[in-house]
C-alpha positions in Angstrom: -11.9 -0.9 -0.7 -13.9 2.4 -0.8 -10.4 4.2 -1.5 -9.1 2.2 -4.4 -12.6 2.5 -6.2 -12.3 6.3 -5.3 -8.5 6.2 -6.8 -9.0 4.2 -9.6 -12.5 6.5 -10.6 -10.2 9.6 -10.4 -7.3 7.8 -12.6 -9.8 7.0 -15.4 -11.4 10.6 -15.2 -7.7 12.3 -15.3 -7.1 9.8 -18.2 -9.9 10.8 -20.0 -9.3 14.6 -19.4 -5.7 14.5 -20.6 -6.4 12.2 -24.0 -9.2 14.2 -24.3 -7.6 17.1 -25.0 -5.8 16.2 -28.7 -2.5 17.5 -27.9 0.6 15.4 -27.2 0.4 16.1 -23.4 -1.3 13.1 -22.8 1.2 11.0 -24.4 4.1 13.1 -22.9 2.2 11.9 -18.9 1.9 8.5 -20.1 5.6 8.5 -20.5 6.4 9.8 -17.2 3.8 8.2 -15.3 6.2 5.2 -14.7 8.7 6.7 -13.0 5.9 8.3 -10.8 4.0 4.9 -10.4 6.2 2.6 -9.3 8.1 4.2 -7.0 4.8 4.8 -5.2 3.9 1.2 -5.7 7.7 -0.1 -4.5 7.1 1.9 -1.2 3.7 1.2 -0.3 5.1 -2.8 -0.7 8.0 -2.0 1.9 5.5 0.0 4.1 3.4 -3.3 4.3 5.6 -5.3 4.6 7.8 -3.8 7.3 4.2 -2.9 9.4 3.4 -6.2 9.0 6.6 -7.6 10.5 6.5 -5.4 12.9 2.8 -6.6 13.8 3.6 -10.2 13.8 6.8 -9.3 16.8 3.8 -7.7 18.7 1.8 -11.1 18.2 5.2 -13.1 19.6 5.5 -10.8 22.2 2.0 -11.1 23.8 1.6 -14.6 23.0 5.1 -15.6 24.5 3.8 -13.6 27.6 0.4 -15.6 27.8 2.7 -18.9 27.6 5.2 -17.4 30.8 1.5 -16.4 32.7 0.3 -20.2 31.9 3.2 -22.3 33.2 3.5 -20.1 36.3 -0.4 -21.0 36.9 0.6 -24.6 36.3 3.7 -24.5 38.4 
């Protein structure tokens, strides 16, 4: 939570800075920022998902091994 308020604080200030200055750079950014953006975006969504996956094979794994540790007890 802290980083995204942190990220989103400096967006707005670098927004502010580059329409701020009255030359076309700003619009010139906000043109390119897309193709910066959502790459970025459409990675961090793999990232999570595959570390997520991955997380829930761990889960499997030590839960399957509780189950084998419970039906030898019962055995």
């Amino acid at each position: 939570m802290k980083y995204g308020l942190i990220f989103g604080a400096a967006f707005l200030v670098g927004l502010m800075i580059i329409f701020g200055t009255g030359s076309e750079i700003g619009f010139y950014i906000m043109a390119v920022l897309p193709f910066v953006v959502y790459p970025i975006l459409i990675s961090l969504a793999v990232w999570f998902l595959i570390s997520l996956i991955n997380l829930q094979k761990e889960r499997n794994r030590y839960l399957a091994e509780i189950v084998r540790k419970l039906e030898k007890e019962n055995t």
